[in-house]
C-alpha positions in Angstrom: 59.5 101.3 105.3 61.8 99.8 107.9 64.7 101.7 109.0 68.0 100.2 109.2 69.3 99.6 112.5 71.4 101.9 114.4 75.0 99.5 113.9 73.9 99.3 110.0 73.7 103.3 110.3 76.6 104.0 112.0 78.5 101.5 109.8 77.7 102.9 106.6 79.0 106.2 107.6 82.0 105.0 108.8 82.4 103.1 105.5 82.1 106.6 103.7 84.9 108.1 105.7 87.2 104.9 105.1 86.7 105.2 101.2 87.8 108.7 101.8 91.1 107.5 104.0 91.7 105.4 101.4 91.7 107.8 98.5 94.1 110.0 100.7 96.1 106.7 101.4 96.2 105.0 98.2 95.6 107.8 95.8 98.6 109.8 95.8 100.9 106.6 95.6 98.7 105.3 92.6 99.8 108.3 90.8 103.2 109.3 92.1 105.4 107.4 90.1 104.4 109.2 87.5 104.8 113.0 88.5 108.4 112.8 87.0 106.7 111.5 83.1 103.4 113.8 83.1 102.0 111.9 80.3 98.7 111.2 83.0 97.9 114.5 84.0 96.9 114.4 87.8 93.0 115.1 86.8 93.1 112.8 84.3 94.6 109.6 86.7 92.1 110.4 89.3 89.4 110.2 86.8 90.8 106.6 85.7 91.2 105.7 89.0 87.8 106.7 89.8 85.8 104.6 86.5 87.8 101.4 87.4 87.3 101.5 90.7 83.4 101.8 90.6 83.3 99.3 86.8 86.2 96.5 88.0 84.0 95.0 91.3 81.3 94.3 88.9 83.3 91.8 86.8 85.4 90.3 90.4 85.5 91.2 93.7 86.7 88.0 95.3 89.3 90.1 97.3 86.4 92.0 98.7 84.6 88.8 99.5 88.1 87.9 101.5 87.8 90.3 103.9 83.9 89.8 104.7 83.7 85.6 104.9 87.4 84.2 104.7 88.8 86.4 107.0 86.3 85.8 109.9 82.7 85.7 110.8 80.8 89.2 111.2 77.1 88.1 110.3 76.1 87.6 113.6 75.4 90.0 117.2 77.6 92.2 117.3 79.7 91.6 114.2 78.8 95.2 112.6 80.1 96.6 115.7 82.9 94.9 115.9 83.8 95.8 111.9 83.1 99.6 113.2 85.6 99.7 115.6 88.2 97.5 113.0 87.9 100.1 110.8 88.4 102.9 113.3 91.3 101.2 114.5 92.6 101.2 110.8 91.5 104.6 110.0 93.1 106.1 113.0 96.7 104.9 113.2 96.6 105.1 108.9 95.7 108.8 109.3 98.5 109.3 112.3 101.0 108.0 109.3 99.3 109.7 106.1 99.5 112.9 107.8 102.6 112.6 108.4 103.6 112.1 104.6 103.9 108.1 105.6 101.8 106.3 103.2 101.3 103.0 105.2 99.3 99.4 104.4 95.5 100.1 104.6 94.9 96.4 104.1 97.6 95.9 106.8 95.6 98.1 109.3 92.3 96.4 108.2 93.4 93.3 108.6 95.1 94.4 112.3 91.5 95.9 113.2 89.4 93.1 112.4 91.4 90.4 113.9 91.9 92.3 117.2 88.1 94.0 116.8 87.0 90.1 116.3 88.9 88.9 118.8 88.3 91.4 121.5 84.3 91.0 120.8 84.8 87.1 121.0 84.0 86.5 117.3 85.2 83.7 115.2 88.7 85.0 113.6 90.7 82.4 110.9 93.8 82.2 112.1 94.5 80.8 108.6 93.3 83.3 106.5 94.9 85.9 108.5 98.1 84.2 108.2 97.8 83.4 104.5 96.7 87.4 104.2 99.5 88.5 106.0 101.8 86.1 104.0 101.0 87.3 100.7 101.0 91.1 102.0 104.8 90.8 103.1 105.6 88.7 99.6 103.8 92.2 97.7 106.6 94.4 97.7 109.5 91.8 97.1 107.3 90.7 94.1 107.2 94.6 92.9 111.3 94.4 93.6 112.1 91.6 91.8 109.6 92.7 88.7 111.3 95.6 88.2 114.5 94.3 88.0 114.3 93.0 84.3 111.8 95.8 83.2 114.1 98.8 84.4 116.6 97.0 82.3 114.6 96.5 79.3 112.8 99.9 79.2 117.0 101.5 79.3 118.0 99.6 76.9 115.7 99.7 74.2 113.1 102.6 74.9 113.0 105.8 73.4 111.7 108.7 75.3 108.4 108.8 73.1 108.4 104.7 73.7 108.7 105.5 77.6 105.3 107.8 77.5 103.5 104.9 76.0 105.0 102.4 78.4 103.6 105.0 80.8 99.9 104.7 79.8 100.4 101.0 79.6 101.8 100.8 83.6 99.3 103.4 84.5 96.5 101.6 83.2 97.6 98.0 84.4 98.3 99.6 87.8 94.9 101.2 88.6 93.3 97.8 87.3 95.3 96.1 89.8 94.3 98.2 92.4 90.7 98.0 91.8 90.8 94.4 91.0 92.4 94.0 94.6 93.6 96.8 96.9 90.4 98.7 96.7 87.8 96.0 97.5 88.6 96.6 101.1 85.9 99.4 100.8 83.2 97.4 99.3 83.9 94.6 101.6 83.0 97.0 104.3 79.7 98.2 102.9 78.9 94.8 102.3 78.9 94.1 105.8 77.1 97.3 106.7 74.6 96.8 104.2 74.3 93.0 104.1 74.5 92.1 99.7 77.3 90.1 98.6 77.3 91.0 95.3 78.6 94.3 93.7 76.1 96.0 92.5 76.9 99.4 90.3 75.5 101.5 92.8 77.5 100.6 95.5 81.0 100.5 93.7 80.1 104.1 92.0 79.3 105.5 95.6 82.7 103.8 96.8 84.7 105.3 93.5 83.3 109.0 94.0 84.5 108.8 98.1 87.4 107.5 96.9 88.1 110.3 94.4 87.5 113.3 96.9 90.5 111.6 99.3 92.6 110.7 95.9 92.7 114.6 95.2 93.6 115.6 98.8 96.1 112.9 99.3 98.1 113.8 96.2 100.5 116.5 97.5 101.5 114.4 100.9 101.6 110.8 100.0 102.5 111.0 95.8 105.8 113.0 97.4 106.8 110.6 99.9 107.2 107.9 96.7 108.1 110.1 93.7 110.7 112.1 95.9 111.8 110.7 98.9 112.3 106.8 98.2 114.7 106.8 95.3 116.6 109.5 93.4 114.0 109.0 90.8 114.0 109.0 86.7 111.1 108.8 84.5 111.9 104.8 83.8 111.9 104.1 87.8 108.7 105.5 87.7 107.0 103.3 84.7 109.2 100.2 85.7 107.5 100.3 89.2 104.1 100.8 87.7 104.3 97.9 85.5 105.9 95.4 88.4 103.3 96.3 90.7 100.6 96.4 88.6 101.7 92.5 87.8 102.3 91.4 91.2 99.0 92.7 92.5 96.9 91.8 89.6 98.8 88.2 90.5 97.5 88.1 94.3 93.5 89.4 92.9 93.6 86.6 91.1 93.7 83.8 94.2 91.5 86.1 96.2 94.4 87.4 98.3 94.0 91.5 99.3 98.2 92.9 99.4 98.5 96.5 99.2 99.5 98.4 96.0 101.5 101.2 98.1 104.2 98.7 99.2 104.4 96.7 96.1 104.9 100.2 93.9 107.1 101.1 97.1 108.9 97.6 96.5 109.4 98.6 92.3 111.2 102.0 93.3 113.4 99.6 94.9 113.9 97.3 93.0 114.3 99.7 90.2 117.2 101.9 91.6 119.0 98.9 93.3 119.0 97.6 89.6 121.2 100.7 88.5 123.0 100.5 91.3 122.1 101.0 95.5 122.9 104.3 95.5 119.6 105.2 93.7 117.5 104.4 96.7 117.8 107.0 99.4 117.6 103.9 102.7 116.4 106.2 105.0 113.2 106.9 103.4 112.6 103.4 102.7 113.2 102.3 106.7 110.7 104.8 107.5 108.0 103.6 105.2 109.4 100.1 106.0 109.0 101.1 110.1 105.6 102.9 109.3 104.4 99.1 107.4 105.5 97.1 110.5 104.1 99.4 113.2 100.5 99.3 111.2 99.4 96.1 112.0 100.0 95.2 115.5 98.8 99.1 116.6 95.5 98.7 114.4 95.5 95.5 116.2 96.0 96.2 119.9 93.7 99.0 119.5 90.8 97.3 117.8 91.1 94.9 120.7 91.2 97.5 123.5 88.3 99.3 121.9 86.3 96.3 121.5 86.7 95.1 125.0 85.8 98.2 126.2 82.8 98.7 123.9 81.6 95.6 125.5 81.8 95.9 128.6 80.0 99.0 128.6 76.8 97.3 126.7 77.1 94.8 129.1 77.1 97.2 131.8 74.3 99.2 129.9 72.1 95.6 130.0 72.3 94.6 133.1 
């Protein structure tokens, strides 16, 4: 039996450690708008989270597919390494922010690491595709804001409190679909490329969901605060209102291929859910920070997947001659 080769190897395991980033990332936003309506008990979301994200690749995972052929070329020499040190460049400034209780745009920072990563290790980038990407990413959250405009106003005026709880489940349920129709096919796209299918086969997605899970339990407390708390002076209806807008919006973008991140367009819905009941709602300062955070994520991931990669390359250079 032929053993893999040593930028397969080193690739994979980085791909296990970035489906763990992004459970800490993405997890605790997926289930924060919640906290305040604990209809979906913290166990139980992460368990729904977990199912969809391993079952929904297997019926589409064009977003995944986005990131390995649209986005640029890594087939050939050198493009696993250059997809390692994208996704160190990601994981690195997204853990500087997560830690910090700053959940930030993993598809942002992926998207920042491969372009620079490709373009520091002289691949072929699409400036078109990034573009587009980048595009629809800063459309996500004004999407999520103008969705919850109406629904914030519908669900006050004619839902009851037991009504809300279903609504809950409904938003819930349409969310975490979204995100594994979308948001969460940046980590299959990155075995993919490590592992060289092109499909989704169960395997692969159920190995991604369980990583996933483990970082979706320790990224609860830090990153479900930041939105449930900090964003917006926040009632149960901001909560469901921002599920169901974002759940829309990103289920909207799967559905022409295009990765946009569910944290900002749930982080868009608290938004546009308090402005609707007035501005006051929304505490600003909260929102430039994760604002500030979402701007600084993709020109750092960036600038240092392109220093890396340069430098990476010249030493094998070095090393070769």
């Amino acid at each position: 039996m032929e053993c893999a080769p040593l930028d397969a190897l080193v690739l994979i395991v980085v791909a296990g450690l970035f489906a763990v980033v992004s459970g800490v990332n993405d997890g605790g936003a997926l289930l924060a708008t919640g906290l305040k309506l604990p209809v979906v008990r913290p166990v139980t979301g992460i368990a729904v989270l977990t199912v969809l994200v391993a079952v929904v690749p297997l019926m589409t995972h064009q977003v995944a597919l986005t990131f390995v052929t649209r986005l640029g070329s890594f087939e050939g020499p050198g493009g696993r390494i250059a997809v390692t040190i994208a996704v160190v460049s990601a994981l690195a400034v997204v853990w500087v922010l997560s830690a910090k209780g700053r959940p930030t745009s993993l598809t942002l920072a992926v998207v920042g690491g491969l372009t620079g990563a490709g373009l520091g290790w002289e691949l072929q980038i699409s400036a078109h595709w990034v573009v587009l990407v980048l595009a629809f990413g800063l459309a996500a959250p004004f999407a999520g804001g103008l969705l919850a405009w109406p629904i914030i106003r519908m669900l006050v005026t004619t839902t009851t409190a037991r009504g809300l709880r279903g609504w809950h489940w409904a938003g819930f349920l349409l969310q975490t679909f979204a995100y594994a129709a979308n948001d969460g096919q940046k980590m299959l796209a990155v075995f993919m490329i490590a592992l060289g299918f092109t499909g989704a086969p169960l395997e692969y997605t159920v190995a991604v969901a369980v990583l996933f899970a483990f970082g979706a339990m320790y990224g609860l407390p830090r990153a479900g605060r930041t939105l449930s708390r900090e964003i917006i002076v926040s009632r149960p209806p901001h909560g469901v209102a921002a599920e169901l807008a974002a759940g829309v919006a990103v289920i909207g973008c799967a559905a022409v291929g295009m990765p946009v991140s569910m944290t900002q367009a749930i982080a868009g819905g608290l938004v546009g859910a308090g402005v609707a009941q007035g501005g006051g709602r929304v505490r600003w300062y909260a929102a430039v920070k994760i604002v500030v955070a979402w701007l600084l994520t993709l020109p750092a991931s960036g600038l240092l997947g392109w220093g890396l990669a340069l430098l990476v390359k010249g030493f094998a250079s070095v090393e070769l001659s």
